[in-house]
Every structure is written in structure tokens, then in C-alpha cells.
C-alpha positions as CSV (number, residue, x, y, z in Angstrom):
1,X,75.1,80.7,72.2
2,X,72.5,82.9,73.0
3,X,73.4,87.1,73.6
4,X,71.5,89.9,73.9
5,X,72.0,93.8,74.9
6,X,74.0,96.5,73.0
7,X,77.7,95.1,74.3
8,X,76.5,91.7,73.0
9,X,76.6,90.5,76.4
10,X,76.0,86.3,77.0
11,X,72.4,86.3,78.8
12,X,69.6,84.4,78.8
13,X,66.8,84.7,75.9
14,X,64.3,84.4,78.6
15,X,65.3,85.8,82.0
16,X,68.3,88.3,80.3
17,X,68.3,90.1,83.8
18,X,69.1,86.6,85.4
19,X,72.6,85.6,87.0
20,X,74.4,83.3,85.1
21,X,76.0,80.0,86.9
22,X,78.8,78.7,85.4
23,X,80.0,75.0,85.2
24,X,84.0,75.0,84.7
25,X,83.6,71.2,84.2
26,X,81.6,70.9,81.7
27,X,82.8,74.8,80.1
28,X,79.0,75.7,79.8
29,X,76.9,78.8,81.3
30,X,73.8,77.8,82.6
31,X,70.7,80.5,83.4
32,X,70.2,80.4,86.5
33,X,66.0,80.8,86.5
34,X,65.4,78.3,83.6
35,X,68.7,75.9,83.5
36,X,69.2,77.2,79.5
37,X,72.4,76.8,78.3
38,X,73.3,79.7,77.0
39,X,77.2,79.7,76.3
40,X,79.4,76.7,75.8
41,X,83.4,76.1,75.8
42,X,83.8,78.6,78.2
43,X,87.8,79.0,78.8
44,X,89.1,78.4,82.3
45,X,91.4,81.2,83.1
46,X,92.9,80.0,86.5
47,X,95.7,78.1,86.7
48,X,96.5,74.5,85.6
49,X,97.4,72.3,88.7
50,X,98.6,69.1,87.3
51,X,101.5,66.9,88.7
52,X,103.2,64.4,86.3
53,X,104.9,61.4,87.2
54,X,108.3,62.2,86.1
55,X,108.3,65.3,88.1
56,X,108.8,65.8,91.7
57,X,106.2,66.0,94.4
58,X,107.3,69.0,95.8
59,X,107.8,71.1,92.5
60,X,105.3,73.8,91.0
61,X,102.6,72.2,89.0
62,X,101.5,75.4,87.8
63,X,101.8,75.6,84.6
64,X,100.8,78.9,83.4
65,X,102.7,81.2,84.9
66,X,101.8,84.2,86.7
67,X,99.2,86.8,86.4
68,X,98.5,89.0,83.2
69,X,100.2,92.5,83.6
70,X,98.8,94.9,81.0
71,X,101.1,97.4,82.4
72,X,104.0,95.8,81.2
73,X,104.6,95.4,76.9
74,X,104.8,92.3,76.2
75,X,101.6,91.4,78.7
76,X,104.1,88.8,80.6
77,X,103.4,86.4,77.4
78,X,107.4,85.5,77.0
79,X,108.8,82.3,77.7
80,X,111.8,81.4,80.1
81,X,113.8,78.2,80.3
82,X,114.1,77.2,82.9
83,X,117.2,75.2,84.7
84,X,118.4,71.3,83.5
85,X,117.7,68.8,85.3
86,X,119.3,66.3,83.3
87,X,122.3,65.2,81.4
88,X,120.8,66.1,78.0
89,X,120.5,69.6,79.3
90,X,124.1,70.1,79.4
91,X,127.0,69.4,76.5
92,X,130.6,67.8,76.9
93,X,132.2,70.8,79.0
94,X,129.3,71.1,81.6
95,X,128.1,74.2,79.9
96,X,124.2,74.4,79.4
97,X,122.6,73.8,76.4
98,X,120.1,76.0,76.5
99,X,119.3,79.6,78.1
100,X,117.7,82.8,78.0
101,X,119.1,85.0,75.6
102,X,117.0,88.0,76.5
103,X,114.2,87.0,78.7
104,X,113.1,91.1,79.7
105,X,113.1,94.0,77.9
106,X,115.0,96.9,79.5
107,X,111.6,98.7,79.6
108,X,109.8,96.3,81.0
109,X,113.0,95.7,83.7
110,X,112.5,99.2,84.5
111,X,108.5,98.9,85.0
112,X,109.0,96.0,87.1
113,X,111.5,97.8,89.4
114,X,109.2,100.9,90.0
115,X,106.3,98.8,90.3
116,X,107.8,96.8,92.9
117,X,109.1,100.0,94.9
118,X,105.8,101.5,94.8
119,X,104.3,98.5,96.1
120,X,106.9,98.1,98.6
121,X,106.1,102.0,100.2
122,X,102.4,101.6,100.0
123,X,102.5,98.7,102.1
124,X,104.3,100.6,105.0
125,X,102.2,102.8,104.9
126,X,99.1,100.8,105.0
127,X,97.3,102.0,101.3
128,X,94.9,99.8,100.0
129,X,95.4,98.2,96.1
130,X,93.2,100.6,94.5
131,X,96.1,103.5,95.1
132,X,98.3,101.3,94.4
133,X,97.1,100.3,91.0
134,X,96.5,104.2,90.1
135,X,100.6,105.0,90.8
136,X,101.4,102.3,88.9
137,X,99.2,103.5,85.9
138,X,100.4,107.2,86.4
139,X,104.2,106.0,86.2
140,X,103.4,103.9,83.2
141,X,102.0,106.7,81.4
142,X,105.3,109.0,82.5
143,X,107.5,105.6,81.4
144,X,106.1,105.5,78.0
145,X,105.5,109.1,77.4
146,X,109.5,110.0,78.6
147,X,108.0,113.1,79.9
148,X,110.8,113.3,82.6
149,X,114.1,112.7,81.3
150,X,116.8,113.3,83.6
151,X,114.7,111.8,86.7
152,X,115.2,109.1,88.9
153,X,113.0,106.4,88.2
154,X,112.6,105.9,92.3
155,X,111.7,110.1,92.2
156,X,109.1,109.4,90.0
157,X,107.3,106.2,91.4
158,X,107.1,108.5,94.6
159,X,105.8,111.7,93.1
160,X,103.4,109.1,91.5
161,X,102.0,107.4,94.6
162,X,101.2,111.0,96.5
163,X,99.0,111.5,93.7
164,X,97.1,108.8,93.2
165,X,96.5,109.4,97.6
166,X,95.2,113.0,96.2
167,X,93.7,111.7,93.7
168,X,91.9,108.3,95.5
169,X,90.9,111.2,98.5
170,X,93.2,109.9,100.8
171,X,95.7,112.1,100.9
172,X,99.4,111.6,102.3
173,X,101.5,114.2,103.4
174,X,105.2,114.7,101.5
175,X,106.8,114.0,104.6
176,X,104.8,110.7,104.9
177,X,105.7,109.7,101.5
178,X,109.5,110.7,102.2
179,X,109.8,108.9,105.2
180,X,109.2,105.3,103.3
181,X,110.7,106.7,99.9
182,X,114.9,107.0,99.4
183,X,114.2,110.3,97.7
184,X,114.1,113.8,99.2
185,X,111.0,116.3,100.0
186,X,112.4,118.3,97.7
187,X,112.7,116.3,94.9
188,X,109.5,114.0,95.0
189,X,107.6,117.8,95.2
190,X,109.5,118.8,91.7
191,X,108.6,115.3,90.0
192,X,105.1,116.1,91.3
193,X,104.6,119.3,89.7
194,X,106.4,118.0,86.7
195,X,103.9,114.8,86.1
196,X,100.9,117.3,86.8
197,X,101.9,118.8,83.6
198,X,103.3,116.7,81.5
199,X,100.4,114.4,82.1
200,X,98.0,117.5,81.9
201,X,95.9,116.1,85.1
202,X,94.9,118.0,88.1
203,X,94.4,117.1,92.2
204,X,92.0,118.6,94.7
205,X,93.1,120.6,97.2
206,X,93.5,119.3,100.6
207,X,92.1,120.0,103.6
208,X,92.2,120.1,107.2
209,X,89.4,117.3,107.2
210,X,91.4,114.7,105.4
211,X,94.0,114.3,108.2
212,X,91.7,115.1,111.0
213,X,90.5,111.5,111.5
214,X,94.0,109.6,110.8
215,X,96.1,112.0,113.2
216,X,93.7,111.7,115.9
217,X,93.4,107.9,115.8
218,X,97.2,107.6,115.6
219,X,97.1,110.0,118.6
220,X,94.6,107.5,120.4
221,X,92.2,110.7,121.1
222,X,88.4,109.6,121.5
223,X,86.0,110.9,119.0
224,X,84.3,113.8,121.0
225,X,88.1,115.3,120.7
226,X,88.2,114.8,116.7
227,X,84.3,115.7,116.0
228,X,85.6,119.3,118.4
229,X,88.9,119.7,116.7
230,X,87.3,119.1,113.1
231,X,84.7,121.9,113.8
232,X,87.5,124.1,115.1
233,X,89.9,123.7,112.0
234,X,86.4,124.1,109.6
235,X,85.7,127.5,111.7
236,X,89.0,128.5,111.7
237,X,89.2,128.4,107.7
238,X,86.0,129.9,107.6
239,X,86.4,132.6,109.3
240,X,89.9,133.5,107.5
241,X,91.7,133.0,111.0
242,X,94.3,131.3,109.7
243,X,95.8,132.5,106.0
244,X,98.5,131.4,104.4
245,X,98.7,128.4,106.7
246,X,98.7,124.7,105.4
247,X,95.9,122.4,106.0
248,X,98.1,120.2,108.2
249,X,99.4,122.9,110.5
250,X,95.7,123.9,111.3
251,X,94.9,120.8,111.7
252,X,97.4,119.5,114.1
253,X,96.7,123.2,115.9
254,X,93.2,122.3,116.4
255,X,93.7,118.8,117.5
256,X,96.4,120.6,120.3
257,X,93.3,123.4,121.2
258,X,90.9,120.4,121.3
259,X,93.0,117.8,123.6
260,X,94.0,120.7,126.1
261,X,90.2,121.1,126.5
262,X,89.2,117.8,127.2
263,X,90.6,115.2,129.4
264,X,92.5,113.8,126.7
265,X,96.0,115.8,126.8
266,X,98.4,115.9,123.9
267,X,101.5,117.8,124.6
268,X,102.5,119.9,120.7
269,X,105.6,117.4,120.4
270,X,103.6,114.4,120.4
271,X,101.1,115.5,118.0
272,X,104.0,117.2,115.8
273,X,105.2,113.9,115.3
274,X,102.3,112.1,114.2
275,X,101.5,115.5,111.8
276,X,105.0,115.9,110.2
277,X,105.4,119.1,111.2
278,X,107.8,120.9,113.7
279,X,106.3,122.5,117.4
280,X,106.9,126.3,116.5
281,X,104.5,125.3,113.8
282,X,101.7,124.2,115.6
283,X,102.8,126.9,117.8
284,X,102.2,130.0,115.4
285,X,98.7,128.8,114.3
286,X,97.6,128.1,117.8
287,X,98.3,131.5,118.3
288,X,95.9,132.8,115.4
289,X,93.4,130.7,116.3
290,X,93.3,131.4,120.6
291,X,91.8,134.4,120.3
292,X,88.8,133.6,118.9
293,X,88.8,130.2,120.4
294,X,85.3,130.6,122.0
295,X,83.9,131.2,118.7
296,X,85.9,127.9,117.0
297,X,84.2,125.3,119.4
298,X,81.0,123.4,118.5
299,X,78.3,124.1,120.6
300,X,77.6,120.4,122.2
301,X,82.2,120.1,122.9
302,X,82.4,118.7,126.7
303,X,84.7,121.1,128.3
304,X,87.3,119.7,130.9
305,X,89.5,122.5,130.6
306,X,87.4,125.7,130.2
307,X,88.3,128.4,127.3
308,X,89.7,130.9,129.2
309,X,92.0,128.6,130.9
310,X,93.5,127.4,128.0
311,X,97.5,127.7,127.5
312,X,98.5,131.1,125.9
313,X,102.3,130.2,124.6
């Protein structure tokens, strides 16, 4: 077997930039420029499909099992029995002869559970496996670690999914996360502060610009209206129009200033409900934010609605 590089890498003597073909048949790698052989008895990870004759056409031939957790102890290499098929599975009273003493470790039950949770919300929510992936590792770490005694396990799989959105820079809001979640606002925001420290990690702060596009395509608006209601909520912040208010509630005010002057309307209810965030709220930025509003919109922003004429509330 031939290897070169530091990390003792397989590769060919003579081409060791070239890509490697391998041959699962025959278990060799083969260079791809010469036709070397450079690695033999490779192991075929996939599954086994193999049917045998005493078994029945329509049953699993796998015989491997399922993927490799690493998140879980005992890296899914246990063995189950599975259930008797025949009489010399069972003894004189129609007991079974064999079974599974302990097939799961309560630690690894609980892992599973989480895991399976946190999968669940992220796919109503529509986040991709990479996020997914990253909450399971951040409640794995909290699991083992027993940083948070005392907490639901369900409290802490949702704390751990809003930050791996903060931390993979697509951010969710808390109500977001609430709404697919059986745990409170109030109590996924104190397992978030609480897995910040324990695991001594950080998140960026958000911004107006990381909800801009999602609200606006849930609101159907073209994108002259989010391109003008980006700019506004930038200029807004810049300009210190707007302190003490949260990202989303300049955001979902400068989507309302943008809308009323296009053609594309959006009333403050129907963009509250796609922000999270109640009307009075939109309603108290928009207010900060009208005065100046000349000032907020880009340069090239298609009026339909001029400034001036712009509701006051």
C-alpha cells in the first residue's frame, strides 16, 4: 500500500494529487492517472443486502443495523434479540426463551429522546441538518457535563436548537422556537443563558438584516420592498433612531414604512404575525423612525406612496 503526506494519507506514489477510484468488488483503490493500485482490502461500510432462503421475501435483509451515532455511548454497537419465530424460541409455558435484559442505557434513552425532539422542531420549521447536527452536539455536551440539573430535558434541547440558528447565522426568534417547542419563552430564554455559561461559548448579536429576507418572503413582498426596507432598518440603527429597540421590531417597522410606500401594502397585523411581535410594537418604532423617514430610504426606492403621505398613527 502506497501513502504519502503528513496525515499518512493513501495516494498515489506518482500522481499523489490524483483522485482515487475505488473498486468495492475487488476492495482495491486504483489511481486514477496511472491505474496503480495503491490500497488493497478496502472495507465496505454500507450495508449488507443479502436474502437467505429460510427467511422471508418480504423481511429486512440488512444486516448491519443502522447508522453509527457518535453522539450516543456505546456508538449504537449493542446487540438486540430480536422476536422468535419458531418453537425453539419459546419453552413449555409459551414464555420466550430469550430477551433483552437491558438493550439501552438510561443515558443514551435520554439522548435519543432529545435528539428525536430536536429533530422533530427543526423540521417544522424548515432548518437544514447542519443546525440540526450542532443542537444535538450542544445538548450532548450539556447531557454529559450535567451542567443543568433541575432542567427539563425538552427545555434544554430547545435552548439548544436557538443557538445553534445563532450560531449557524440563521437565526430564529424565541417565539419561533416556542411555537414548535412544549416549553415556554420564558424558560427556553433561562436554559439559554444557562448553556452560554456553563458551556463558556458565545453568539453574535443579531440584527435587523437576518430576518429582513425571511419575513418579507413569508410576506410575499417583491424584492425592491426588502432591498428599501433593509436600507431603512440599517439607516435607522445608524443613525441611533431607534435605541433600546430589538432587531425584530425595527425590522418588521421598516418592512410596514417600506410596503406603505410601494404598491405592495402590508397592513401592521399581518406583518406582526409573520415577525412574532404584537402591533403597538411595530407601532412605537414606526413612530421613531417617521420622522426622519426621508433620510431612511435608499436613493434608487420606487415611490408609490410619496413620504409625506405616509400614515402618521
Amino acid at each position: 500500500m502506497a501513502s504519502g503526506g503528513r496525515f499518512n494519507e493513501v495516494c498515489c506514489p506518482q500522481h499523489p494529487e490524483a483522485h482515487l477510484i475505488e473498486d468495492y468488488r475487488a476492495g482495491d483503490q486504483i489511481c486514477s492517472e496511472c491505474g496503480l493500485v495503491v490500497g488493497d482490502r478496502v472495507i465496505d461500510v454500507g450495508s449488507e443486502w443479502r436474502t437467505f432462503s429460510n427467511e422471508k421475501a418480504n423481511s429486512d435483509p440488512s444486516r448491519v443495523g443502522g447508522a453509527e451515532n457518535p453522539l450516543l455511548n456505546g456508538s449504537d454497537l449493542s446487540t438486540i434479540i430480536g422476536p422468535g419465530t419458531g418453537s425453539a424460541s419459546f419453552d413449555g409455558f409459551g414464555g420466550s426463551k430469550y430477551q433483552n435484559r437491558r438493550s439501552m442505557s438510561s443515558s443514551d434513552r435520554a439522548l435519543i429522546n432529545a435528539f428525536r425532539e430536536i429533530s422533530n422542531m427543526a423540521d417544522k420549521i424548515n432548518l437544514p441538518k447542519a443546525i440540526t447536527d450542532r443542537a444535538n452536539m450542544l445538548f450532548k455536551q450539556v447531557h454529559d457535563g450535567k451542567n443543568l440539573k433541575g432542567r427539563s430535558n425538552d427545555a434544554i434541547a430547545s435552548a439548544s436548537l436557538y443557538i445553534a440558528c445563532r450560531q449557524e447565522g440563521v437565526p430564529r426568534t424565541f417565539k419561533e422556537i416556542c411555537a414548535v417547542s412544549k416549553i415556554s419563552k420564558k424558560e427556553i430564554g433561562r436554559c439559554f443563558k444557562l448553556i452560554l455559561k456553563a458551556l463558556e461559548t458565545q453568539v453574535d448579536l443579531i440584527t435587523t438584516g437576518d430576518f429582513m429576507s425571511r419575513f418579507c418572503s413569508n410576506l410575499g413582498l417583491p424584492t425592491a420592498v426588502q432591498k428599501g426596507a433593509t436600507h431603512i432598518a440599517r439607516k435607522a440603527v445608524d443613525l441611533d433612531i431607534v435605541p433600546g429597540r430589538s432587531p425584530i421590531s425595527v425590522a418588521a417597522a421598516a418592512i410596514y414604512m417600506a410596503s406603505q410606500a410601494s404598491e405592495d401594502k402590508r397592513t401592521q397585523k399581518e406583518i406582526g404575525d409573520i415577525a412574532g411581535v404584537a402591533d403597538v410594537t411595530i407601532r412605537q418604532s414606526y413612530k421613531l423612525m417617521y420622522p426622519r423617514a426621508k433620510e431612511l430610504f435608499p436613493e434608487d426606492f420606487k415611490f408609490y406612496t410619496p413620504v409625506d403621505q405616509l400614515p402618521q398613527l
